[in-house]
C-alpha positions in Angstrom: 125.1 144.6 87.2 125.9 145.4 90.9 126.5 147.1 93.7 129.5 147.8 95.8 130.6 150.2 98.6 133.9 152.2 98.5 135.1 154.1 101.8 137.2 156.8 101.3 138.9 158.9 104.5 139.4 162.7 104.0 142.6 164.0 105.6 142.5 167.5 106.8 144.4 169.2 103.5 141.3 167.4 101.7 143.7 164.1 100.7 141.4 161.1 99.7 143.0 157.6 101.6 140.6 154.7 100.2 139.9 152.1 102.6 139.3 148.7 101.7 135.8 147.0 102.7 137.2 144.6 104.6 139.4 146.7 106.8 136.5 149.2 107.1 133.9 146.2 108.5 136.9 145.0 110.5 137.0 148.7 112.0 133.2 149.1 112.5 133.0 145.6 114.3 136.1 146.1 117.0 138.4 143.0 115.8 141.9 143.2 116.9 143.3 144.1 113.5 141.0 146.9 113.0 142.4 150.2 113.9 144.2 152.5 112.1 147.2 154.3 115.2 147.9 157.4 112.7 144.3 158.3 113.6 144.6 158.0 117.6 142.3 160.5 119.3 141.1 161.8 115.8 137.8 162.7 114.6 138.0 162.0 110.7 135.9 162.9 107.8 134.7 159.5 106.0 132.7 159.2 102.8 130.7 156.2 102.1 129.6 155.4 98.2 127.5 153.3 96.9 128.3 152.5 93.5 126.6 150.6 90.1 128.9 148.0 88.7 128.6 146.7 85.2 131.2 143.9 84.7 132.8 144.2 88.1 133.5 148.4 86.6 131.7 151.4 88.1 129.4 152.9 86.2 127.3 155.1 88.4 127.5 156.7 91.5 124.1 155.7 93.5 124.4 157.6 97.0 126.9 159.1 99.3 127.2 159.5 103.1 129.4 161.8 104.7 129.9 161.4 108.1 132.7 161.5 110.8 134.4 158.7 112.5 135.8 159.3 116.3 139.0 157.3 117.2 140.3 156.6 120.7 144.0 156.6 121.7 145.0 153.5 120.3 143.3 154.1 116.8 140.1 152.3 117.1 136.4 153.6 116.8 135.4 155.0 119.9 132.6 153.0 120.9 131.4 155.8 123.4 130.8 158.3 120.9 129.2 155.5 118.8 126.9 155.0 121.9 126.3 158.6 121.8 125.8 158.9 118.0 123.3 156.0 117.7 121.8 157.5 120.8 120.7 160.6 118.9 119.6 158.5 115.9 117.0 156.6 117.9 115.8 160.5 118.9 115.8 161.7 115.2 112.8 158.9 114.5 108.9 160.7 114.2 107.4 159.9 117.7 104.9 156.7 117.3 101.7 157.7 118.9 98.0 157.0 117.8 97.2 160.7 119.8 97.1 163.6 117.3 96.8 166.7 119.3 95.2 169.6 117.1 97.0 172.2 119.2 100.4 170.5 119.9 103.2 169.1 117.5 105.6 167.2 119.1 108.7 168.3 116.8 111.9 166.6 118.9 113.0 164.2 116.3 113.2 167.4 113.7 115.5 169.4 116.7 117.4 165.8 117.3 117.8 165.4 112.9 119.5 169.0 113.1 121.7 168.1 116.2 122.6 164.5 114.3 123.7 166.3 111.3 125.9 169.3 112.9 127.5 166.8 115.3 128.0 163.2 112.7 128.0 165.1 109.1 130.0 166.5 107.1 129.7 168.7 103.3 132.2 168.1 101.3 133.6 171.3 99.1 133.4 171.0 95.3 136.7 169.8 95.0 136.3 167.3 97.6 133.5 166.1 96.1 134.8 166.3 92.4 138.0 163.5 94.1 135.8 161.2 95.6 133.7 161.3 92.6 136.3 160.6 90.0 138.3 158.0 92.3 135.5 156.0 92.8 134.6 155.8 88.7 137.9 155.0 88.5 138.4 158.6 86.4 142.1 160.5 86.4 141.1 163.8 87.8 145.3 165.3 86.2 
């Protein structure tokens, strides 16, 4: 038994393009090779699943992000809005403080968690859902 990650970008008219790992880290860490030009100055849906394997077969879907990627003109991730997005994540932490105030709750993070998710999330529509689902188990959805 194991786990493995399968990265799947939703077009616009809800088509599923599966993207391997490899090309995906090569995308998140800014090598030459990684950028995708169809995408240029696109912001693109992207789910990210986790997945059981049981002799190197999924089995069982364990969790799934959905989340946006933002790509500059030549087709690779914008690292500004990645500035900006990490940014906001660091604001969606609980403040660390040994004051408790009685009369005052310090509530940013829970304004910053609802800004995070409008701006970097995404909800996929049943049928969306119901593709990623069935192309990661592998399952013919005809």
């Amino acid at each position: 038994m194991g786990l493995a990650v399968r990265v799947f970008l939703v077009e616009d008219d809800g088509y599923l393009r599966r993207l391997p790992l490899a090309r995906y880290e090569r995308l998140l860490r800014g090598e030459a090779e990684g950028f995708l030009p169809q995408y240029a100055g696109k912001r693109v849906r992207h789910a990210l699943v986790v997945v059981d394997l049981v002799d190197r077969k999924p089995i069982e879907i364990r969790h799934v992000e959905y989340s946006w990627l933002s790509f500059d003109t030549a087709g690779r991730l914008d690292r500004s809005e990645q500035e900006k997005e990490v940014r906001l994540a660091m604001e969606v932490l609980p403040p660390v403080s040994g004051e408790e105030s009685l009369q005052l709750i310090d509530a940013r993070h829970r304004f910053a968690r609802k800004s995070y998710d409008d701006r970097y999330k995404w909800k996929p529509s049943p049928d969306i859902q119901a593709a990623i689902m069935a192309a990661t188990l592998g399952q013919n959805t005809a």
